[in-house]
Every structure is written in C-alpha cells, then in structure tokens.
KOLGULO-974794 format. One line per field, with one value per residue (C-alpha): residue number from 1; residue in three letters; x, y, z. Coordinates in steps of 0.05 Angstrom, whole numbers, plus 5000, padded with zeros to 4 digits. Example, Ala and Ser with C-alpha at 12.3 -4.5 7.8 and 13.67 -1.06 7.14 Angstrom:
% KOLGULO-974794
i	(1:2)
aa	(ALA:SER)
X	(5246:5273)
Y	(4910:4979)
Z	(5156:5143)
% end
This chain:
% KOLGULO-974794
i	(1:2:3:4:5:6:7:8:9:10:11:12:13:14:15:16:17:18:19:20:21:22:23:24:25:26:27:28:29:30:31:32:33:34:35:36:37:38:39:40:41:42:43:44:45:46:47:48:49:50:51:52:53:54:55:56:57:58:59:60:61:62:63:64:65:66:67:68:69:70:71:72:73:74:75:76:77:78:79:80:81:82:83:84:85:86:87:88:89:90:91:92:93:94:95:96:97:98:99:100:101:102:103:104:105:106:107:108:109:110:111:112:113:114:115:116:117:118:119:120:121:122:123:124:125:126:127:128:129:130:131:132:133:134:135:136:137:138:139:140:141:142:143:144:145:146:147:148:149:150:151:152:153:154:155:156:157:158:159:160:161:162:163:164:165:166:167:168:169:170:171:172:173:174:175:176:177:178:179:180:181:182:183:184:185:186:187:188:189:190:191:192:193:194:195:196:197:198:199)
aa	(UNK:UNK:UNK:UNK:UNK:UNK:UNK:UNK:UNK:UNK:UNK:UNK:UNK:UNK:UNK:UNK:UNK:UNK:UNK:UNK:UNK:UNK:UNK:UNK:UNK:UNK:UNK:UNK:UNK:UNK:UNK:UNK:UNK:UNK:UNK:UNK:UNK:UNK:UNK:UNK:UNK:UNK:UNK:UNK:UNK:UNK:UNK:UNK:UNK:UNK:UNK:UNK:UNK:UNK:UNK:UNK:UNK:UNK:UNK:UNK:UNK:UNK:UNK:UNK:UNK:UNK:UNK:UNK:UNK:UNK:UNK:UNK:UNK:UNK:UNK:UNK:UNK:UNK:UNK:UNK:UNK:UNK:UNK:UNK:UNK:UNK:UNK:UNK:UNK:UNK:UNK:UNK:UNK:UNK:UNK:UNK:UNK:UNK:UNK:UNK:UNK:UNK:UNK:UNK:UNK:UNK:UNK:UNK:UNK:UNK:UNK:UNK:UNK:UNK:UNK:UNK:UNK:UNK:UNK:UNK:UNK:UNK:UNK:UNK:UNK:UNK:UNK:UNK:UNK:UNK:UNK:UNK:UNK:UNK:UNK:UNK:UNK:UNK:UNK:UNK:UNK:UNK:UNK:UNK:UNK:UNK:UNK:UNK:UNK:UNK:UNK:UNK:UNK:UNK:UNK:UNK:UNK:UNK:UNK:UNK:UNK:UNK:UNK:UNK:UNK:UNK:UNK:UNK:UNK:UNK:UNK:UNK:UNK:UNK:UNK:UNK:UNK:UNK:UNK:UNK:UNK:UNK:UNK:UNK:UNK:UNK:UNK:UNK:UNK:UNK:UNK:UNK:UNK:UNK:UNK:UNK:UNK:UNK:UNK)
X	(5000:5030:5029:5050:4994:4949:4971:5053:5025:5000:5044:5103:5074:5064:5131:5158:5115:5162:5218:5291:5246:5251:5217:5271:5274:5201:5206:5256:5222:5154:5184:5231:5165:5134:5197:5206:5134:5069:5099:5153:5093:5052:5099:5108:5030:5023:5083:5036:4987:5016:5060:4998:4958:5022:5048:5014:5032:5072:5023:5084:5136:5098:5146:5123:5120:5091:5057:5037:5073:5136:5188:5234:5181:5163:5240:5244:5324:5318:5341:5269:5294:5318:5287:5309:5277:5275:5240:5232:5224:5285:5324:5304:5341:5399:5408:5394:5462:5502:5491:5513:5441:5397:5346:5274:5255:5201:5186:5158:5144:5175:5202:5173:5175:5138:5144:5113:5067:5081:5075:5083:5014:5021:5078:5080:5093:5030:5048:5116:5097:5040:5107:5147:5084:5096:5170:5205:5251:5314:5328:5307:5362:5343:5362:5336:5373:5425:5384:5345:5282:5315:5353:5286:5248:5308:5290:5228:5226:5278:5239:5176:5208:5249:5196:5182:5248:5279:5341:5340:5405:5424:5467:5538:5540:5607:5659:5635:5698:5749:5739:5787:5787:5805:5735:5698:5643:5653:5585:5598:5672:5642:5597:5657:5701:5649:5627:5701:5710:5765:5808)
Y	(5000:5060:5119:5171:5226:5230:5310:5288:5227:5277:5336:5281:5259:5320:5344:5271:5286:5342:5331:5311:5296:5229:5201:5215:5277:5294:5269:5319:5377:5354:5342:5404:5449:5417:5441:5510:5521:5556:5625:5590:5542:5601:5633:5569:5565:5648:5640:5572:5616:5673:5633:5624:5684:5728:5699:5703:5669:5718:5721:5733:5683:5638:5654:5662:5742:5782:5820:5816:5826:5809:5857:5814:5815:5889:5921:5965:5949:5875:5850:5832:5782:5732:5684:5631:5578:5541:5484:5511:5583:5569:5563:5634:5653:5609:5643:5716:5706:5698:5771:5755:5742:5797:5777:5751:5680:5625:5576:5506:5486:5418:5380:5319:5258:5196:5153:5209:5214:5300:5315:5382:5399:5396:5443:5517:5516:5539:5609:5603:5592:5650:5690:5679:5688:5765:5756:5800:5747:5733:5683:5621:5596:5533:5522:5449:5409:5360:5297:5254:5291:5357:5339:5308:5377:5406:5374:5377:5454:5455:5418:5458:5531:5520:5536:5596:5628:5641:5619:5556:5555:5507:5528:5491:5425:5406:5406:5450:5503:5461:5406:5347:5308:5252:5247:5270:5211:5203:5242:5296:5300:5281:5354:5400:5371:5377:5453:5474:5550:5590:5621)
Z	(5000:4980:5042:4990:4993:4934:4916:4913:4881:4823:4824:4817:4761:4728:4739:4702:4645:4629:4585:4613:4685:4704:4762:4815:4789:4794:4874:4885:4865:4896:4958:4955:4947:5005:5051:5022:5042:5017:4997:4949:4919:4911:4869:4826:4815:4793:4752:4710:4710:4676:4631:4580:4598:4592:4524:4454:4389:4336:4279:4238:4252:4307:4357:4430:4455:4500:4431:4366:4325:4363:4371:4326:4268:4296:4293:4231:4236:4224:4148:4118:4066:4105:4142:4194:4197:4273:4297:4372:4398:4437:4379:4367:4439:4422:4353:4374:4438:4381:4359:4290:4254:4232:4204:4218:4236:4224:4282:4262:4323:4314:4265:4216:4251:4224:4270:4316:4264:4256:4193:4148:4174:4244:4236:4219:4148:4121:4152:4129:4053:4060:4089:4015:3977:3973:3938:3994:4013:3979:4034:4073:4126:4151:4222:4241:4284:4255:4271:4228:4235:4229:4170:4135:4149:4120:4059:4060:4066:4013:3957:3982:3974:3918:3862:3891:3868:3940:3955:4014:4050:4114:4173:4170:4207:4237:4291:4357:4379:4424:4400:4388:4314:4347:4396:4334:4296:4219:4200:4241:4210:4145:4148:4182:4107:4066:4088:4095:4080:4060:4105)
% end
C-alpha cells in the first residue's frame, strides 16, 4: 500500500511528464516544494498561470512574445529578406546570443517525425509559405537540428520553397569550437570537410 499522499502522488507525476524529468527527478522537486513552504509554491502556481495568459503566438513568425507582432518581426532594423527557419522558439534565443544574425525567423514548432506521426501539417509551414508568397525574401536559412528529423524537414522545406524562386540555404553542420578530431564521429567529420570555408 502505497502511504505517498494523493497530491505528491499527482504533482510528481506531472513534473515527470516534462521533458529531461525522470521520476527521481520529479520526487525531488515535489518534495523540495513541500519544505520551502506555501509562499515558494505560491509563486510556482502564479508564475503557471501567467505563463499562457502572459504569452501570445507571433502572427508573423509563430514565435512566442509578449505582443503581436513580436518585437523581432516588429524592429524596423531587422534584414526583411531573410528568414530563419527554427523548429523551437528556443532556437530563436539560442540564435539571437550569438549577435551575428539579423534577420527575421520562422518557428515550426517541431520537426517531421513519422514515426511520431508530425507531419508538414502539424507544423508551421502553412504560415511560412504565405510568408514567401509576397516575393520580399531573397532568403530562407534553415536552422533544424542535425538529427534525422531535422535533416528530413530540411528537405522537405527545401523541395517545398524552391519553386518559389527564394534561395534555401542550411546552417553549417560540423565540429563545435574546442573540440578534438580525434573524439569527433565520421558524420559529424564528414559535414565539418564537406562545408570547409576558406580562410
């Protein structure tokens, strides 16, 4: 018989239905809310709350904001023919540290995955191919992760776009800074080869 109150019973499990939470994980938290007390929980629960009634959809680039349009899409000082393409908003974040892209972005949302059964149309492309319909943009970056799902979006978006007249370009896949050859796998040293540059 389990003694394990019914409401940790179901906040552990919602915590392990989030991703990279694992049950032990999930007992941790639960049990390190219960001794930081109410005040600390309380905070937790209004910060849920606002997370969806504080946040909107970009009608532009699907990104999530705090307005719409979002101040990416809304910045008259961003390059307007290019577009990166992301599967996740925080791909957007992880882009924008870099301080080197300035352009706007497209977020998917995801990325095809058969066997997942997400297809082009459970994805944001619709709005991305309404985006190119206009012929402003010179550009489409594609940004998806290298993994077999990113790479057959990649594609996908690729073969999609490329009637439209725009050129489809894909971020360079290769060796991360620091790293050693020797630790490196043959794809991954396969890409850094084969999208060398010139010095």
């Amino acid at each position: 018989m389990d003694a394990t109150p019914k409401a940790v019973r179901h906040l552990i499990d919602a915590f392990n239905r989030l991703p990279g939470i694992g049950p032990k994980t999930a007992s941790r938290l639960t049990y390190y809310l219960l001794r930081v007390g109410q005040e600390e929980a309380a905070t937790l629960a209004n910060a849920l709350n606002e997370l969806h009634q504080g946040t909107v959809f970009c009608s532009v680039c699907c990104n999530i904001s705090e307005q719409d349009p979002c101040v990416i899409c809304s910045d008259p000082t961003r390059e307007r023919d290019t577009i990166c393409v992301v599967e996740e908003p925080l791909d957007v974040l992880a882009i924008e540290n870099t301080g080197r892209y300035k352009g706007l972005y497209h977020v998917l949302h995801g990325h095809i995955s058969p066997m997942d059964r997400i297809g082009p149309d459970e994805l944001r492309v619709r709005e991305l191919t309404a985006r190119l319909a206009d012929h402003a943009v010179r550009e489409v970056i594609v940004a998806t992760n290298p993994t077999l799902e990113g790479d057959a979006t990649a594609i996908y978006l690729g073969r999609l776009i490329e009637p439209l007249e725009v050129m489809v370009t894909r971020i360079a896949l290769g060796l991360p800074r620091g790293g050693d050859l020797e630790y490196a796998d043959r794809v991954t040293l396969a890409e850094a080869l084969a999208g060398r540059r010139r010095i």
